[in-house]
Every structure is written in structure tokens, then in C-alpha cells.
C-alpha positions as CSV (number, residue, x, y, z in Angstrom):
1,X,105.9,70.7,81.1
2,X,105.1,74.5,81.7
3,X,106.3,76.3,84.6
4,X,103.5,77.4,86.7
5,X,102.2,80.9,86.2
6,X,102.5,83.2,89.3
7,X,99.5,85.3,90.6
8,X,98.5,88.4,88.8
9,X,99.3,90.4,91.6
10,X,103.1,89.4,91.5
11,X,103.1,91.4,88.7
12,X,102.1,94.7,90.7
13,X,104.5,97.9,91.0
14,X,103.8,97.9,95.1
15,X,104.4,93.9,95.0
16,X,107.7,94.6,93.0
17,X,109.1,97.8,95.0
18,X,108.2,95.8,98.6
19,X,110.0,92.7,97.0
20,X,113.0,95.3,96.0
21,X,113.1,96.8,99.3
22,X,113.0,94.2,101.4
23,X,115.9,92.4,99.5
24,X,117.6,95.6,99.9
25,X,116.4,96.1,103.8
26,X,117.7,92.2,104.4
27,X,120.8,92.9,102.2
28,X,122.2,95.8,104.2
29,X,120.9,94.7,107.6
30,X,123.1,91.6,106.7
31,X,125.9,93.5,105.8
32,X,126.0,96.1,108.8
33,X,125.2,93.2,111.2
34,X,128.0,91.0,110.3
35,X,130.5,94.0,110.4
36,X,129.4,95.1,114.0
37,X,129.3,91.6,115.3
38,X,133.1,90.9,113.9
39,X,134.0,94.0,115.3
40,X,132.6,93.6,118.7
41,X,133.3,89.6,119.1
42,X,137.0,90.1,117.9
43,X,137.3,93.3,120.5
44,X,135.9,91.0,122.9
45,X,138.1,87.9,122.1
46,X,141.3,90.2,122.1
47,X,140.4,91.5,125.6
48,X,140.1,87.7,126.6
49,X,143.3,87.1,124.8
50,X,145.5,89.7,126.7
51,X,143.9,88.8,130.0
52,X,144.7,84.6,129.6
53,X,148.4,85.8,128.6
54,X,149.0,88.1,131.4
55,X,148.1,85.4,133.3
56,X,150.0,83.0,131.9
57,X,153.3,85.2,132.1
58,X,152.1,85.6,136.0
59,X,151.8,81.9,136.5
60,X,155.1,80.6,134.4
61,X,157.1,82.7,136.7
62,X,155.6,81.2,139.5
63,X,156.1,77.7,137.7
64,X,160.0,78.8,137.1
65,X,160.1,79.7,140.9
66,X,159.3,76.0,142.1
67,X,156.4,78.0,143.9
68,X,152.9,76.7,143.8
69,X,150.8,77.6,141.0
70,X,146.4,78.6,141.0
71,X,144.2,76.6,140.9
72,X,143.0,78.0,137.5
73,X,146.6,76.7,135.8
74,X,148.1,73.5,135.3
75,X,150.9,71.1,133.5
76,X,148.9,69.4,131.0
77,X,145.3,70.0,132.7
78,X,142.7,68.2,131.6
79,X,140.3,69.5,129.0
80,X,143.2,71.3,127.3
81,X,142.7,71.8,123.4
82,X,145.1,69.4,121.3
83,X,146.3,72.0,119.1
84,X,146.9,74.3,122.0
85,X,148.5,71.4,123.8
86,X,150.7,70.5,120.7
87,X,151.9,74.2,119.8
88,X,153.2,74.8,123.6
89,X,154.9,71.7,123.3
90,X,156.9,72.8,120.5
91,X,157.8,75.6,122.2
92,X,155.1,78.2,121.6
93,X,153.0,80.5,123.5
94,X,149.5,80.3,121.9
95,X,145.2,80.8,123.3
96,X,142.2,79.3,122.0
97,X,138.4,79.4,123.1
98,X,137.5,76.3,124.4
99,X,135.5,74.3,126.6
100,X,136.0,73.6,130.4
101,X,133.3,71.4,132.0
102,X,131.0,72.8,130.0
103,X,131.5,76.5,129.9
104,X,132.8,78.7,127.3
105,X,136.7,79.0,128.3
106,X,139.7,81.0,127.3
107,X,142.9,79.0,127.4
108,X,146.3,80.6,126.8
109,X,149.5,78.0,127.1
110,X,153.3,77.9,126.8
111,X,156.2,75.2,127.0
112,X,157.4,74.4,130.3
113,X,159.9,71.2,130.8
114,X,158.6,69.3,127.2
115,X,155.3,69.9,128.1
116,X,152.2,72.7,128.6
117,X,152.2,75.0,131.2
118,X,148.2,76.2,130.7
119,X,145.7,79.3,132.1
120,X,142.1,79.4,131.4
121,X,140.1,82.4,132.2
122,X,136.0,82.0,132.2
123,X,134.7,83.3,128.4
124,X,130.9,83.0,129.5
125,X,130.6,86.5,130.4
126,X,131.9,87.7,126.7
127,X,130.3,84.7,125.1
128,X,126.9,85.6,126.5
129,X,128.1,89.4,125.6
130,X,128.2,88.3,122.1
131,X,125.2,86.1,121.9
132,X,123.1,89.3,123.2
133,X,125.0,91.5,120.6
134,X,123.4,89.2,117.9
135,X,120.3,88.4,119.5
136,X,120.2,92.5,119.6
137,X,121.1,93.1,116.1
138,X,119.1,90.5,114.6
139,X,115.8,92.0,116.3
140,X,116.4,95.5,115.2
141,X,117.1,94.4,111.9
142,X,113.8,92.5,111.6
143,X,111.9,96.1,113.7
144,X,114.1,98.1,110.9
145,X,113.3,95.8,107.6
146,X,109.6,96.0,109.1
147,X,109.6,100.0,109.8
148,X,111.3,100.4,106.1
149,X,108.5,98.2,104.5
150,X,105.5,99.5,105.4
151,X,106.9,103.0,104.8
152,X,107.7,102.2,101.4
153,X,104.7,100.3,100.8
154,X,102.4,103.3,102.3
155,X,105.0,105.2,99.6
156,X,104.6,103.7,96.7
157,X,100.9,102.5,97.3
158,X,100.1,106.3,97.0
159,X,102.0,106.7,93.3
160,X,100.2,103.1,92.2
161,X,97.4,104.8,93.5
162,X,97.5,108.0,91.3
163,X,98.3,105.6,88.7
164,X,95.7,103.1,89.0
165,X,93.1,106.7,88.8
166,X,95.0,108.2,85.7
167,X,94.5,104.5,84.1
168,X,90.7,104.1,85.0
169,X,90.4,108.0,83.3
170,X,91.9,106.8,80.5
171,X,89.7,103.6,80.2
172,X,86.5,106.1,80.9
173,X,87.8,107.6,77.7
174,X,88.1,105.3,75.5
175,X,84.5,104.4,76.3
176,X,83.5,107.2,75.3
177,X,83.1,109.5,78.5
178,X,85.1,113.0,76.8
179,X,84.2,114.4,80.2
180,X,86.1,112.2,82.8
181,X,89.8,114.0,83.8
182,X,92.2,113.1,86.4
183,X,92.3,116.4,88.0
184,X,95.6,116.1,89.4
185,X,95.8,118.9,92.2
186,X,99.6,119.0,91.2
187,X,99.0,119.9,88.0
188,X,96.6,123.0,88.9
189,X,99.5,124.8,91.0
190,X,102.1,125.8,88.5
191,X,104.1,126.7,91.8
192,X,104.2,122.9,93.5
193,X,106.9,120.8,91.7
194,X,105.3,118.2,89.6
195,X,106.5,114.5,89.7
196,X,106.6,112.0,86.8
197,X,102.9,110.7,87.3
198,X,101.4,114.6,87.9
199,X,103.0,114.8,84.4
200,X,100.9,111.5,82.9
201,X,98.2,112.5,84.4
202,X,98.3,116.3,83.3
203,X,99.3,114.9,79.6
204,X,96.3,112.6,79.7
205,X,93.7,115.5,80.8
206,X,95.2,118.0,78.0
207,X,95.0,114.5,75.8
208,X,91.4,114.5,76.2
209,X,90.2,118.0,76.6
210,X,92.0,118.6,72.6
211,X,89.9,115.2,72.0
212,X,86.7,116.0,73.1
213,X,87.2,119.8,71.4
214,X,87.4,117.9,68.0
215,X,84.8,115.4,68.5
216,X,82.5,118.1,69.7
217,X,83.4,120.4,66.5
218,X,83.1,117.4,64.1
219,X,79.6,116.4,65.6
220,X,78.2,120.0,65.4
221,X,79.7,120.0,61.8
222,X,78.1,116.9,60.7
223,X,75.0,117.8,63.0
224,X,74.9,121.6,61.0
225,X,75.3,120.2,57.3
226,X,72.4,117.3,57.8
227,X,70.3,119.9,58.7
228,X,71.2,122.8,56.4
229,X,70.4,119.8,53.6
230,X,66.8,119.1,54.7
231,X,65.8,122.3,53.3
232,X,67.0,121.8,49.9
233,X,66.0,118.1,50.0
234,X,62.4,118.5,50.7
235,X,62.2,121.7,48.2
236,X,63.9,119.1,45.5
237,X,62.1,116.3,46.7
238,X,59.0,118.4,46.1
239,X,59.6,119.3,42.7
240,X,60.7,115.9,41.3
241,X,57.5,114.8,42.1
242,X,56.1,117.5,40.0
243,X,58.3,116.0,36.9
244,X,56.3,113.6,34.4
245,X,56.5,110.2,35.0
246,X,59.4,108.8,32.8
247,X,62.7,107.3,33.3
248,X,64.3,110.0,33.9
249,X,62.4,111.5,36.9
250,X,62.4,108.0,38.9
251,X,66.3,108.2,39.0
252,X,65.4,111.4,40.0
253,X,63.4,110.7,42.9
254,X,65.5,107.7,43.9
255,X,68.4,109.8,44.0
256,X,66.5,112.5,46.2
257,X,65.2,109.7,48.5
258,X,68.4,108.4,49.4
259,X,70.2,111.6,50.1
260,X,66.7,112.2,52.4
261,X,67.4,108.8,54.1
262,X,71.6,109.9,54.2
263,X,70.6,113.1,56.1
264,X,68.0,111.4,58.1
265,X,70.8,109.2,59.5
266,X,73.3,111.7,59.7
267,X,71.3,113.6,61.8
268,X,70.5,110.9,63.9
269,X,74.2,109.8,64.0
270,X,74.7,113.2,65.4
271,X,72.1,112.6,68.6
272,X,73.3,109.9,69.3
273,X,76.8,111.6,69.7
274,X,76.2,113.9,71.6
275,X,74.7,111.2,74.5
276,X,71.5,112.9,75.5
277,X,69.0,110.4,74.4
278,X,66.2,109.8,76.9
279,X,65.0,106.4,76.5
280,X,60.5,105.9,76.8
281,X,60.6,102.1,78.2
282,X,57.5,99.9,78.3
283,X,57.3,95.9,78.4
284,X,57.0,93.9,75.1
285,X,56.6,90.3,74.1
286,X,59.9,89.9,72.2
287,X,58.9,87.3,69.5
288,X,55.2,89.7,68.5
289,X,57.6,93.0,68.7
290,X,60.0,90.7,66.2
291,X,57.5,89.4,63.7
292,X,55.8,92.8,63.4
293,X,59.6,94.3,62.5
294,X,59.8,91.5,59.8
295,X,56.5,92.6,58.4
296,X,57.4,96.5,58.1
297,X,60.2,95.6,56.2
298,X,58.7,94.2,53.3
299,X,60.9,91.3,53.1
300,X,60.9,88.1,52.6
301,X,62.6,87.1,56.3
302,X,61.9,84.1,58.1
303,X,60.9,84.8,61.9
304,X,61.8,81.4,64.3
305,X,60.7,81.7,68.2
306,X,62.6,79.8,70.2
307,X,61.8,80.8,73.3
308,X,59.8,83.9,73.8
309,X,60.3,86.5,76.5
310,X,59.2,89.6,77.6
311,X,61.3,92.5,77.8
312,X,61.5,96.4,79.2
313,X,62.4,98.3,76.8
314,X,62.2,101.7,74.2
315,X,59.6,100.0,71.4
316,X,60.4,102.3,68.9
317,X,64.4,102.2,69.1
318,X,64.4,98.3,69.4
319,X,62.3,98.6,66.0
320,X,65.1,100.5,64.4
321,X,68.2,98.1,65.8
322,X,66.3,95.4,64.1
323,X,65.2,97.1,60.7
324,X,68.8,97.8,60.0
325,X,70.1,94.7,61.1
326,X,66.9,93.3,58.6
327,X,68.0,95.8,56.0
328,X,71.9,95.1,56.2
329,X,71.6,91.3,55.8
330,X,69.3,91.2,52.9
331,X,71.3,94.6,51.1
332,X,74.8,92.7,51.8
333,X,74.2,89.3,52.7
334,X,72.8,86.5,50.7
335,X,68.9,84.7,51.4
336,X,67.8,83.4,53.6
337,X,68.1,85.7,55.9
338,X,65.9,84.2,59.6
339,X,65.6,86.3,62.5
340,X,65.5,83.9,65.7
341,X,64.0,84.7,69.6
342,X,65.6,83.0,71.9
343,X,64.5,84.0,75.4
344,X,65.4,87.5,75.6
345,X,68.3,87.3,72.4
346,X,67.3,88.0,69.2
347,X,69.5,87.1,66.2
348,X,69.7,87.9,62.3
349,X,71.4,85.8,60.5
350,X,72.1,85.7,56.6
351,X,74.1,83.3,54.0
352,X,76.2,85.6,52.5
353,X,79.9,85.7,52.6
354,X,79.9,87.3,56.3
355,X,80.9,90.2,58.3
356,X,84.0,92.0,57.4
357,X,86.9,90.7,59.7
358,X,87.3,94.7,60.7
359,X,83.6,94.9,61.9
360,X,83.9,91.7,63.8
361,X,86.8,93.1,65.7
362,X,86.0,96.9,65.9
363,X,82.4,97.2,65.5
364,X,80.6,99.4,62.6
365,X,82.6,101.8,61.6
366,X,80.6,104.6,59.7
367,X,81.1,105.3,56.1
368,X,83.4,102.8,55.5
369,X,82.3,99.7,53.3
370,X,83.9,96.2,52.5
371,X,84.9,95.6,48.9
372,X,83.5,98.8,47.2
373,X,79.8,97.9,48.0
374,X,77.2,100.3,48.4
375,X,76.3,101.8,51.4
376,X,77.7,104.2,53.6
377,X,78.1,102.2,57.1
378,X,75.6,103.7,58.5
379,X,72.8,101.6,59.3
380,X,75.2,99.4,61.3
381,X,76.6,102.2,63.2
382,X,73.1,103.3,64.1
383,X,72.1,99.9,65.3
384,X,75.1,99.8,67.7
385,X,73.9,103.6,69.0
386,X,70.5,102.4,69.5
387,X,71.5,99.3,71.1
388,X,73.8,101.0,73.7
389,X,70.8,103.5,74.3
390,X,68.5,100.9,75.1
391,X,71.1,99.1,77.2
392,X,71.2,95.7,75.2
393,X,74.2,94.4,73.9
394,X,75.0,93.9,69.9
395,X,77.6,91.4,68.6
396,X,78.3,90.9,65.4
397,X,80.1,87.6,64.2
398,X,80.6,84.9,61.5
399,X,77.4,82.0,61.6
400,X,78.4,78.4,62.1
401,X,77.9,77.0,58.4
402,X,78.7,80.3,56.5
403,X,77.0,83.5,56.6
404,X,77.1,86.4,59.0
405,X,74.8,86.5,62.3
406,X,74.0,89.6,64.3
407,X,72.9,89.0,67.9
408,X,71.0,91.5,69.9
409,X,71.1,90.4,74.0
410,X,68.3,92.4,75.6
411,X,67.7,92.8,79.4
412,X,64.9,90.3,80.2
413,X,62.2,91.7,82.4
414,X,61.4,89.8,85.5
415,X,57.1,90.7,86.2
416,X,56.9,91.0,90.3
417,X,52.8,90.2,90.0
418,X,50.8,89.7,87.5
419,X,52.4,92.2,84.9
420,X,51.3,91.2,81.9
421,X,53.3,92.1,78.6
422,X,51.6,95.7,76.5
423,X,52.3,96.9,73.2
């Protein structure tokens, strides 16, 4: 049987530094009251003590004086403790709290003739003394525990807080946002003393700002050598159509081609990098916008409508998510490859031997390759770009059955009148 789970916010810093000082709070509230209560009752119970002996001393002379004794004192007197009772009659002086017709009662007695010679002086003062006293400290303990917990919670809810905006920085990072920092105010003024999370946080910022330099310098580098090719490559693409037809000159020109189409990517790799795509939306019948993709491509692709929708989107980016998702499964997948509508998700599947476990996991990753194929990762990793520009969402995955299946979740357009889909 498993233990049940506790609540995810158990698991909190604030939820573990108010458990930790309230233990503490109760612990030492605890502590302080039990010492101030023995002190005080045993102060009080001495006082008691001295008084029922005085006047027991007082009351034994009168006893040994044949003189009448008070009314307060008597020979064996009724509601006398036993063990009180017992020690005087072995001779003994002794005092004991007790009871006397119903009120708290100090009782002091001593032997007199074989038997008790006993005082009692009237305890419900101290008593109710000391029930106050604890009644006293037991309220200001609960006031203090109370006090020293929302202190500490206001506290540490201000460090969880710095946290939990150092943590949501981080998270815009890694999403790909170069330009989000924490901006710690602590970490601007060398001259205010920094704490351990102004030290996170200003190791995060300096994390990111050395991140985004690199990025930046790596995108203008691949951005500057795409374009300082596409001189060259349309001068050399020029001439190798000027070379006579031949073996030779159609490796040639396939060769120039594909470093055409490499730079052509790279380039666009590079805009998409740098975030500032604008998008041009319009609304399109999915399934027509699908079968017309299928067509371009010159392949043989099978195109199934389940369910046909109509969708707001950028024609001519949606176009180039789904020719490279065309392209991939027929260059590295196996026939047949079908692309399916289904409302506003469109999938390409294949029956090859599937995605790469690293692409399922990670996404496209560009110029990397699974088993030495050809290719250059690229056509993937502009797919995902376009994908994200457009707002849809791209998963790749393994298809029931074998094979690898690509699925493209669009935002489905919702006409207000009588909108009717354009192309």
C-alpha cells in the first residue's frame, strides 16, 4: 500500500521555514513557560509552606498549654490528608496541598499525644495566583508564536519571492528569450551588501548576457557566410550551365544546386534566429492548402481528409512546414508516406524505421543526422522555426504500426459571420 503523497505546496521553502519556526516558536515558548511557572508556583508554595508552619508552631504551644486552640486547627480534623495524617503520627512535622470542603488548602501537621495536631491555611488565593500565571503565559506564548510567524513568513516570502523571479528568468531563457534578466537592484550597487540570492540572480544575468553575446556572434557568422556564398554560387551556377551537356556537368550542377538550397536555408535559419519575423495571416481551407503542398512536391504522397477545417494563418510559411515535413519523410523514411487533415491537425506520416530517439526527445537539431545519412538537419529545424512563427505546434513521434509521424496542430479559426475561407 503506498503512503499518500502530500500536497505540492508542503514541499515549499515558506511552507518549510513557517513549519521550522513554529516548532521552534512552540519549543522555546514550552521551555520558558514551564521554567517561569516552576519557579513562581514553587515561590508561591514555599510562602504557603512557611506560613502553615508558623502556625502550627503557634497553635502546638497553645495545644501544650491545655489552652484552647482556632478554629482553623484541630486533633485529627476531618479532611486531613492520610499521608500527612500518618507522617505526624510517627512523629513528624510535615505540609501538603489539599483539599478542605472544596477549596484548595494548605495543611501543615505535627505529633501531639499519638496522634495529629493539624493547621490549614486557605491556598485559593495562590492557587488562582498560579492558574492566572499559566493562563497568562499560555496566551502570550500563542500572541508571541503568532507575532514570530507572520514575521518570518513576510521574511522569507520576500527571498522565495526573489527566487521564484530569478527561476521564471531562467525558464524565459531557456525558451529562448536572450533578453529577459533579473535585474536585481542589489546587484547594481557595488556598495549595498549582496545576499546569497542577489548573488544567483546576478550569476544568472551575467550567465545570459555571455549567452546571448555568443548566440548573437554565431548567428551574424552564419548569417554573413550564407550570404557572402550567394555571390559565388549564382556566378558558378551560371557558368555550369554554360558547360556541355555530359556527365560531368550534371554532377556539376547538382552539386551547385544543393550548396544554393544549403545557403538558402542557412540564411533562412539565420532570420528565423534572430526572432523578427512578421507573420502575413489570411484564412485557408486546411485540406485544399494540403493537397496543393502534395502536388508542388512532385511526389507520390497520399492526401486523406478527415475532417476539414479552416484555419488563420501565414499561407506561404504553412507551405514550407509542410514541404519539409513532405521532403523529410520520403528522403528518410520509407513509402507510403500519407499526409492526413484532421480538423485543424495535419499529420505526415511515413513507414520507415522512425524518428531518431534524440529528435523525439529534443526536437531537430541542425546539422546533425542519424546513422551517417545524408542531409544536414536542416529542413526539420526549419519546419519547427516556421511552426513557432505561425504559432502552431509541431510534434514529432514514432507512428502506431512502425514508421515515424509528424503532427502539425494549427489554431483553428472560428468565422463570427459569414467569413468564408480565401486562398
Amino acid at each position: 500500500m503506498r503512503a499518500p503523497r502530500l500536497p505540492a505546496w508542503t514541499a515549499t521553502l515558506t511552507w518549510k521555514a513557517a513549519v521550522f519556526i513554529g516548532v521552534m516558536c512552540c519549543a522555546l515558548a514550552a521551555l520558558l513557560g514551564v521554567l517561569v511557572h516552576v519557579s513562581v508556583a514553587g515561590q508561591t508554595v514555599g510562602d504557603s509552606r512557611e506560613k502553615a508552619l508558623a502556625r502550627l508552631d503557634d497553635v502546638t504551644r497553645l495545644y501544650e498549654s491545655g489552652e484552647p486552640i482556632p478554629r482553623f486547627s484541630g486533633i485529627d480534623p476531618a479532611g486531613l490528608p492520610a499521608a500527612l495524617r500518618a507522617l505526624a503520627v510517627r512523629g513528624e512535622r510535615g505540609t501538603v496541598v489539599g483539599d478542605h470542603e472544596g477549596r484548595p488548602t494548605m495543611w501543615a501537621a505535627g505529633p501531639a499525644d499519638g496522634r495529629a495536631l493539624a493547621v490549614r491555611v486557605d491556598y485559593t488565593q495562590s492557587a488562582e495566583t498560579i492558574d492566572a500565571l499559566d493562563r497568562s503565559i499560555l496566551g502570550s506564548s500563542v500572541l508571541a508564536i503568532g507575532a514570530t510567524l507572520l514575521v518570518g513568513a513576510f521574511a522569507v516570502t520576500r527571498v522565495t519571492r526573489r527566487l521564484h523571479l530569478t527561476a521564471q528568468v531562467a525558464r524565459r531563457i531557456s525558451a529562448g528569450d536572450l533578453d529577459a534578466r533579473v535585474d536585481d537592484p542589489r546587484t547594481k550597487d557595488p556598495s549595498r551588501p549582496q545576499d546569497e540570492v542577489a548573488t544567483v540572480s546576478g550569476a544568472l544575468d551575467t550567465m545570459a548576457s555571455t549567452l546571448q553575446r555568443k548566440l548573437q556572434s554565431e548567428q551574424r557568422f552564419t548569417a554573413d557566410v550564407a550570404h557572402e556564398l550567394r555571390t559565388p554560387l549564382t556566378g558558378l551556377s551560371a557558368a555550369a550551365e554554360l558547360l556541355p551537356e555530359g556527365r560531368p556537368s550534371e554532377l556539376v550542377r547538382d552539386r551547385v544546386r544543393a550548396m544554393r538550397g544549403l545557403t538558402e536555408d542557412l540564411l533562412e535559419i539565420s532570420r528565423l534566429d534572430a526572432r523578427n519575423e512578421t507573420v502575413d495571416l489570411a484564412v485557408h481551407a486546411l485540406g485544399e492548402l494540403a493537397e496543393r503542398v502534395v502536388r508542388a512536391s512532385g511526389t507520390e504522397t497520399g492526401v486523406r481528409v478527415v475532417r476539414d477545417a479552416t484555419v488563420e494563418t501565414d499561407r506561404r510559411r504553412l507551405e514550407r512546414v509542410l514541404g519539409n515535413l513532405v521532403a523529410n519523410a520520403h528522403k528518410h523514411g520509407a513509402p507510403p508516406v500519407v499526409v492526413t487533415v484532421d480538423g485543424p491537425v495535419v499529420s505526415v506520416r511515413d513507414h520507415g524505421s522512425g524518428y531518431p530517439r534524440y529528435l523525439i526527445e529534443s526536437g531537430p537539431q541542425r546539422f546533425r543526422t542519424e546513422g551517417g545519412g545524408k542531409g544536414h538537419g536542416l529542413g526539420l529545424t526549419i519546419a519547427a522555426g516556421q511552426a513557432e512563427v505561425i504559432g502552431a505546434e509541431l510534434v514529432f513521434a514514432d507512428a502506431e504500426g512502425g514508421g515515424a509521424v509528424a503532427r502539425l496542430r494549427l489554431p483553428e479559426y472560428a468565422p463570427l459571420g459569414e467569413d468564408a475561407p480565401t486562398d
